[in-house]
C-alpha positions as CSV (number, residue, x, y, z in Angstrom):
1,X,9.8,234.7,69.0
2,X,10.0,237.2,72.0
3,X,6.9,238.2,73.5
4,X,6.5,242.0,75.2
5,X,4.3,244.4,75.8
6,X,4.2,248.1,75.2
7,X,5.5,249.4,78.4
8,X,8.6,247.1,78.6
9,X,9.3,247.4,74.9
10,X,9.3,251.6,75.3
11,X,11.5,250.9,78.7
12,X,13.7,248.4,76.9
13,X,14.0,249.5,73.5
14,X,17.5,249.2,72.4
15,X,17.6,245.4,74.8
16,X,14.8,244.5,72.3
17,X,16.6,246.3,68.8
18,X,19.5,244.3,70.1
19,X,17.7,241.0,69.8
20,X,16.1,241.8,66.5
21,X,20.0,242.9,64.8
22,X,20.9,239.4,66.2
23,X,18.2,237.4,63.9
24,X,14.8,237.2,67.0
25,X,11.7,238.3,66.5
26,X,9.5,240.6,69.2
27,X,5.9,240.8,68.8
28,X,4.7,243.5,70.7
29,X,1.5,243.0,72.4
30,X,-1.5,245.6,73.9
31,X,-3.7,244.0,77.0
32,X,-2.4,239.8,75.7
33,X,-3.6,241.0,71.9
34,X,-0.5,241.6,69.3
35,X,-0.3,244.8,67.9
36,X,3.3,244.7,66.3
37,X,6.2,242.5,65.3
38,X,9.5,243.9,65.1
39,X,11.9,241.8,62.5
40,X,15.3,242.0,61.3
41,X,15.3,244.1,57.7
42,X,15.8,241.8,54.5
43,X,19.1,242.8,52.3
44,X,18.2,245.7,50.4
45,X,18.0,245.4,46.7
46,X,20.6,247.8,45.3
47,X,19.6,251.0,43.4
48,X,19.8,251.3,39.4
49,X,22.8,254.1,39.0
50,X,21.8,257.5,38.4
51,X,24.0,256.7,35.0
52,X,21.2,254.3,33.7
53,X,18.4,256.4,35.3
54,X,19.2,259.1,33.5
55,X,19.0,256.6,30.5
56,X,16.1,256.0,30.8
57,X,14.3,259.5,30.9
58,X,13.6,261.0,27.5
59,X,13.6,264.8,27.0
60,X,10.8,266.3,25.1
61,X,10.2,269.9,24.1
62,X,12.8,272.7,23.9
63,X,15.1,273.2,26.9
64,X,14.3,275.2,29.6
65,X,16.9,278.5,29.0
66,X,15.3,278.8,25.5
67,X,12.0,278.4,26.5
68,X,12.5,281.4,29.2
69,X,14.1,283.3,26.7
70,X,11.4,283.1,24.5
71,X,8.7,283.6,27.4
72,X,10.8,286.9,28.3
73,X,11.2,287.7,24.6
74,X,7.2,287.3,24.4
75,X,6.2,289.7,27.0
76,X,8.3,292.6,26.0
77,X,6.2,295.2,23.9
C-alpha cells in the first residue's frame, strides 16, 4: 500500500489514479493520521434490463389521459 499525504496526492493526482487502475492501494493521510484510501473499483454487477423492470412494476388505477379527461370533464359547468 502507498502512503501520501494531502498535498502530494492533490499535486499528483492522476501519478496516484495511475497506480490505483494498475491494482495499489493509496491511503491518504492528514498530519501521519489516515483520512482516506483510494482503491481500484470492484466489477460492477450488471443492471436488470429495462424489459424485466418494467416486468416487474404493476399498473393500478385508470391511465393517466382518461383520468385528465375526466378531471377536465369534471370542472366544466
Amino acid at each position: 500500500m502507498i502512503e501520501a499525504n494531502v498535498r502530494e496526492v492533490k499535486a499528483k493526482l492522476s501519478a496516484y489514479l495511475s497506480c490505483v487502475e494498475q491494482g495499489e492501494e493509496v491511503m491518504i493521510v492528514r498530519r501521519g493520521k489516515p483520512v482516506a484510501t483510494l482503491k481500484p473499483v470492484k466489477e460492477a454487477a450488471a443492471l436488470p434490463s429495462m424489459k424485466s423492470f418494467r416486468e416487474k412494476i404493476r399498473l393500478r388505477g385508470l391511465p393517466a389521459s382518461q383520468t385528465i379527461i375526466r378531471m377536465r370533464e369534471e370542472s366544466r359547468y
